[in-house]
C-alpha positions as CSV (number, residue, x, y, z in Angstrom):
1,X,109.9,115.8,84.8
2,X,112.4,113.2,85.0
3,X,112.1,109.3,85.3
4,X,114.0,106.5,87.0
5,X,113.3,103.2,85.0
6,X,113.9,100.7,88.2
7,X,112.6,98.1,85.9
8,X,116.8,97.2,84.7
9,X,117.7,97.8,88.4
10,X,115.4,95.5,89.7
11,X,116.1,92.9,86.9
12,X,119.6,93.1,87.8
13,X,119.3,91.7,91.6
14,X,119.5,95.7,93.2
15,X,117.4,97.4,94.7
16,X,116.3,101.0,93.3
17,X,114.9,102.7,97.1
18,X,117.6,104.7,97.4
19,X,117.9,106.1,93.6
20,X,114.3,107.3,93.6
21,X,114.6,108.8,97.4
22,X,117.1,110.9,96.5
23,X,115.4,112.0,93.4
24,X,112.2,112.4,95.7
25,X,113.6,114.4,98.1
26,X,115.3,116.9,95.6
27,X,112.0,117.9,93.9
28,X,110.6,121.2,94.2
29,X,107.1,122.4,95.3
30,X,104.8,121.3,92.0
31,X,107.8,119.6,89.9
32,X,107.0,115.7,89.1
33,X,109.3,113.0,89.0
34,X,107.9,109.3,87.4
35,X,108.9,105.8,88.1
36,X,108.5,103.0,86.1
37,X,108.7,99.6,87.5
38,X,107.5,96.0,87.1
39,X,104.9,96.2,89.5
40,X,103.1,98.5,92.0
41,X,105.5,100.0,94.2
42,X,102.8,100.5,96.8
43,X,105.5,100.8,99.9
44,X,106.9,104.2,98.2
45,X,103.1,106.1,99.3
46,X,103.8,105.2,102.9
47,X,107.1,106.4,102.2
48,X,106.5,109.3,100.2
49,X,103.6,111.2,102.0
50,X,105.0,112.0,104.9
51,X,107.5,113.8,103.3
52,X,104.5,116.3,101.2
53,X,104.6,114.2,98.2
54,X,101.3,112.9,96.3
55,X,101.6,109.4,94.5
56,X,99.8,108.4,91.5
57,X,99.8,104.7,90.3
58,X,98.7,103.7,86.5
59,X,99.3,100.7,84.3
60,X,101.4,100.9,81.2
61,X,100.9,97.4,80.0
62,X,102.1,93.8,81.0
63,X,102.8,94.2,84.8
64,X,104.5,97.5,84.4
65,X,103.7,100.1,86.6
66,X,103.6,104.1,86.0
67,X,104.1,106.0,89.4
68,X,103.7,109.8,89.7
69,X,104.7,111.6,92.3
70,X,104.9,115.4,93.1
71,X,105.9,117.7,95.8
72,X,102.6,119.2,97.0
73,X,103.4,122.7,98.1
């Protein structure tokens, strides 16, 4: 399982879209790949369906965010 922390990214002014798409779109049918970020990233689910991938949101404290996702095969 690997994880992109987007939380620096973001704090820095950039914008982490296109580091966890390509991530997303390397993973394998079952493998898991995690964000962490400083809130919901609820845009990613309309992005991340279509292409066969679940998303799972959960709180990690403050206004951090923990999102799952996973190629469904």
């Amino acid at each position: 399982m690997a994880t992109v922390d987007a939380r620096p990214i973001i704090a820095s002014g950039d914008e982490p879209f296109e580091t966890i798409m390509a991530g997303a779109d390397r993973l394998a049918d079952g493998e898991e790949r995690v964000v962490l970020a400083p809130f919901e990233p609820v845009s990613l689910e309309g992005v991340l369906s279509p292409r066969g991938l679940s998303y799972e949101a959960g709180d990690v404290g403050g206004d951090d965010r923990r999102v799952s996702f996973r190629r469904l095969p």
